[in-house]
C-alpha positions in Angstrom: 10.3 74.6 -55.7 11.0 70.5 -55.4 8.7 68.6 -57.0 6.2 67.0 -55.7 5.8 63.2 -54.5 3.8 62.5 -57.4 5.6 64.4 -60.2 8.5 62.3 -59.1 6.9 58.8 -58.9 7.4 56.9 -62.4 4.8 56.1 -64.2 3.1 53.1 -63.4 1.4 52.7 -67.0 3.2 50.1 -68.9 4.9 51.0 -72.1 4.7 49.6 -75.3 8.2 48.5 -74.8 7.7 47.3 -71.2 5.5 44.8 -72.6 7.4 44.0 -75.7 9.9 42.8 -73.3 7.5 41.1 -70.7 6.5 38.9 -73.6 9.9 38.4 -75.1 10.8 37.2 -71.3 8.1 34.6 -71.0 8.5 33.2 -74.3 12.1 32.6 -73.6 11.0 31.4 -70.0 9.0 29.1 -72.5 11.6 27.2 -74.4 13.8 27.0 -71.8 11.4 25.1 -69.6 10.7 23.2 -72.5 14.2 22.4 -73.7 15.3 21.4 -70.0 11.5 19.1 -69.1 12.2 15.3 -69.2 9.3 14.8 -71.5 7.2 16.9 -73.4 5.2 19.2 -71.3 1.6 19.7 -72.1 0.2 23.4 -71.4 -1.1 23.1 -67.7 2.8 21.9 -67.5 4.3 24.9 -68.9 1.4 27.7 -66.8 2.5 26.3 -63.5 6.2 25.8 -63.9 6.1 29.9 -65.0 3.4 31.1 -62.8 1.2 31.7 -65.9 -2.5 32.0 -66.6 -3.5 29.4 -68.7 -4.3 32.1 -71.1 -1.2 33.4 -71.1 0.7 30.4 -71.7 -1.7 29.2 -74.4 -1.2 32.6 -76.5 2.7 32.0 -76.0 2.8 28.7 -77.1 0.8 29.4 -79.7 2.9 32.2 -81.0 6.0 30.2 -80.5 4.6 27.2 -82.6 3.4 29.7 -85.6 7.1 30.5 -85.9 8.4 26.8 -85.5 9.7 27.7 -82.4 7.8 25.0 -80.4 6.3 21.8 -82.2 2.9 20.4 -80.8 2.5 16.8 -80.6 -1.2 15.7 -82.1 -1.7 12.9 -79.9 -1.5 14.6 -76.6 -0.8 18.4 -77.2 2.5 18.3 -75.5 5.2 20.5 -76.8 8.9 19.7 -78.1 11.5 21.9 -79.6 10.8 23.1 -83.2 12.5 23.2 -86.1 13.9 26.5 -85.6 15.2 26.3 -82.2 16.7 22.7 -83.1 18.7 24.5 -86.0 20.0 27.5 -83.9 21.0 24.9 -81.4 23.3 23.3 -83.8 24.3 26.8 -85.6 25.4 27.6 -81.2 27.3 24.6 -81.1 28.9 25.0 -84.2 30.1 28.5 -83.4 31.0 27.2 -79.5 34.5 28.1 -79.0 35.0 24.3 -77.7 34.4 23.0 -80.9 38.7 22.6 -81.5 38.5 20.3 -78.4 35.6 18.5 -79.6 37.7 17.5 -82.7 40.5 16.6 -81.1 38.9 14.3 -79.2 37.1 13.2 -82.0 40.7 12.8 -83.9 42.1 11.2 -80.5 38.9 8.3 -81.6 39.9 7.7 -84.9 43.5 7.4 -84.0 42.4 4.2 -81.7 40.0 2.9 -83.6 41.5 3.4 -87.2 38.2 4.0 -88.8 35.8 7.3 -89.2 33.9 8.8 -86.2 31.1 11.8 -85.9 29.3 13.6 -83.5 25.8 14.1 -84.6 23.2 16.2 -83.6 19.2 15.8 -83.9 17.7 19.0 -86.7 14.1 18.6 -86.3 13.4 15.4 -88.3 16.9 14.4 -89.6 20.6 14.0 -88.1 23.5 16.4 -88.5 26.8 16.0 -88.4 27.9 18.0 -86.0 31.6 17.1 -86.5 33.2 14.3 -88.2 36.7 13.1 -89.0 37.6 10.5 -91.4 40.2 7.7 -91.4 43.4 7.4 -93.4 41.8 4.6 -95.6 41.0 5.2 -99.4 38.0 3.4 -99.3 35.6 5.9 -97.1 32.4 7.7 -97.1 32.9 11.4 -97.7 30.3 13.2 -95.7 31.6 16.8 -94.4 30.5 18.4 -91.1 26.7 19.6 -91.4 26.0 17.2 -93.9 22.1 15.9 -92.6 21.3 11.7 -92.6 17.5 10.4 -92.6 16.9 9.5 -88.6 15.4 5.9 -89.5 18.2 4.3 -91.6 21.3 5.1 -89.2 22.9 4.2 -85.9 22.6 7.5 -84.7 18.9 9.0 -86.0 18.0 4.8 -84.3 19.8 6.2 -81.1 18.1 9.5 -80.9 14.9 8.1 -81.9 15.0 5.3 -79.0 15.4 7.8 -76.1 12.6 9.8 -77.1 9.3 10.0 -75.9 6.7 7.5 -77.0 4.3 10.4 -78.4 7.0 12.6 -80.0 9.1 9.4 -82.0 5.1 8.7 -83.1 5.1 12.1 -84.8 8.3 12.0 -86.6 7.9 8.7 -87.8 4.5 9.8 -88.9 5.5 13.4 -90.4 8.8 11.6 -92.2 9.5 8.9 -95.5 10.6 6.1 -94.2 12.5 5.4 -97.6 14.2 2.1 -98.1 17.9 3.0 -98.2 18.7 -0.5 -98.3 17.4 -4.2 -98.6 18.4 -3.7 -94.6 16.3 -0.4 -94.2 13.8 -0.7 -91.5 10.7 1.3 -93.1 8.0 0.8 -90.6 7.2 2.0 -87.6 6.3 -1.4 -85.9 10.0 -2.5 -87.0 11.6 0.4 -86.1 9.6 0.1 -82.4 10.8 -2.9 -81.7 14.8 -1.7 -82.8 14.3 0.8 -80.3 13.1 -1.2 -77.3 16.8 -3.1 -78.5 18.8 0.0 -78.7 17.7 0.8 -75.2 18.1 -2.4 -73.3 22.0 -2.6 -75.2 22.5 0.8 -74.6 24.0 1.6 -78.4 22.5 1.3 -81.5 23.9 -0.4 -84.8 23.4 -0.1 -88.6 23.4 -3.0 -90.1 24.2 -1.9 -93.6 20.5 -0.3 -93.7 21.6 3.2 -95.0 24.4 2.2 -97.3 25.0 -0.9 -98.7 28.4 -2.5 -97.2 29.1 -0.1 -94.6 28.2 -0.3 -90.9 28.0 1.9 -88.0 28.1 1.5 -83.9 26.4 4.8 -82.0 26.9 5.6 -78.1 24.5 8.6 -76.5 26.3 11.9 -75.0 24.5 12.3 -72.3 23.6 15.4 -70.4 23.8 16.3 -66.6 19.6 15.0 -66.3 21.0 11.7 -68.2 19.5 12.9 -71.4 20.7 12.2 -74.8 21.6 15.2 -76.6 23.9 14.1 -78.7 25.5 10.8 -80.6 29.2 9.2 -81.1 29.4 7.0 -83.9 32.3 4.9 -85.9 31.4 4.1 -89.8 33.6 1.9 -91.9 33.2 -0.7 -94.6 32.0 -4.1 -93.5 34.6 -5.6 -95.6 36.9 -3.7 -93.3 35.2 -3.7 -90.0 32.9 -6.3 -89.6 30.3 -5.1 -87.1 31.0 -7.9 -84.5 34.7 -5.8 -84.6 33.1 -2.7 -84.3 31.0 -3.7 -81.7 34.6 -4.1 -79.5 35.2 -0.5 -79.4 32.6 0.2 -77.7 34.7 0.8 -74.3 36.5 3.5 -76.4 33.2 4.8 -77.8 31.6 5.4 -74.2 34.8 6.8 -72.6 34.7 9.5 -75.3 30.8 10.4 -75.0 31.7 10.8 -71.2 34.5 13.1 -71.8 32.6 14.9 -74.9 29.5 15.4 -73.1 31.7 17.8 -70.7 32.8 20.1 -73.9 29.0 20.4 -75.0 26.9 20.5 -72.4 
């Protein structure tokens, strides 16, 4: 005898499982929302981008910044990128197959510009070097890939600090030690405002011998499709070396290769 219509329907009681992965969905709906928004989205943001009840997308968030997935700004309770997601962002680019192409351009940098270059990444509060290949000189900085740099005292951590948001730069520089690297080390928040409002208006940033003494950077963003910077080009040397007015002039070289990276990382 066939069954009947209703012996053959499926059970419309969720499963413990079914809603295991309902919740695993949104939360992943979550970050990537929040990883791709222009600024920080507050919660009201993040329910009506998803179609979420408030509810809903406060118990999510909430989970998501227990576990450092999501970090909640104090000021105005908008949400950035954890700790944890920044780090297995950088562990995914590090494994990305285009890394070998990264390097060669990187290499390609060096070879015009005769002195070190690195791609850097932002890890919550502090820079990592992404990549980085060194120059032929014997009188160099030694820093292998992955090494981490404090985000105040360097052309790069300046970079990614000025093309934050206003609310989220606030709470770095207020969660980190602005230590004074340097006699050059910008070690307030005021100072390192006002470097920002620079680094945007030039469009690079510059260490001016603030996180070593006698050595100088010039950084460049790598932009993404939305214009955002996700990432940073920089060339170190000895000032003795490379004065920064010098360094300054490779510039054109510097932004050609952030336009060509940018299509091997994003």
């Amino acid at each position: 005898m066939p069954p009947s219509l209703a012996s053959a329907a499926p059970d419309p009681t969720p499963t413990r499982q079914d809603e295991a992965n309902s919740v695993s969905d949104r939360s992943l709906a979550v970050l990537d929302f929040v990883t791709q928004a222009e600024a920080p989205p507050g919660l009201m943001d993040i329910a009506a981008a998803l179609n979420l009840p408030k509810a809903t997308a406060s118990r999510l968030c909430s989970h998501l910044e227990a576990r450092q997935w999501l970090l909640r700004h104090e000021g105005d309770r908008s949400f950035s990128p954890g700790p944890k997601l920044l780090s297995l962002a950088v562990r995914a680019l590090q494994a990305d197959p285009r890394q070998a192409l990264r390097h060669e351009l990187l290499s390609q940098l060096v070879a015009r510009l005769g002195e070190t270059c690195n791609l850097t990444v932002l890890d919550g509060t502090r820079v990592r070097y992404l990549d980085r290949v060194e120059t032929h000189w014997p009188l160099r900085i030694q820093l292998e890939a992955g090494s981490m740099v404090p985000i105040h005292a360097t052309a790069s951590g300046k970079l990614f600090l000025a093309h934050m948001p206003a609310a989220r730069r606030a709470a770095i520089l207020d969660s980190v030690e602005l230590t004074a690297c340097t006699a050059n080390t910008l070690t307030t928040p005021e100072a390192l405002a006002q470097e920002c409002a620079r680094i945007v208006r030039e469009g690079h940033s510059c260490d001016r011998e603030e996180f070593m003494r006698g050595m100088i950077a010039v950084a460049v963003p790598v932009r993404d499709a939305k214009g955002q910077c996700r990432a940073t080009l920089a060339v170190h040397a000895p000032e003795a070396r490379m004065p920064l007015a010098q360094a300054l002039e490779g510039l054109p070289h510097l932004k050609e290769t952030a336009q060509r990276m940018a299509g091997l990382l994003f």
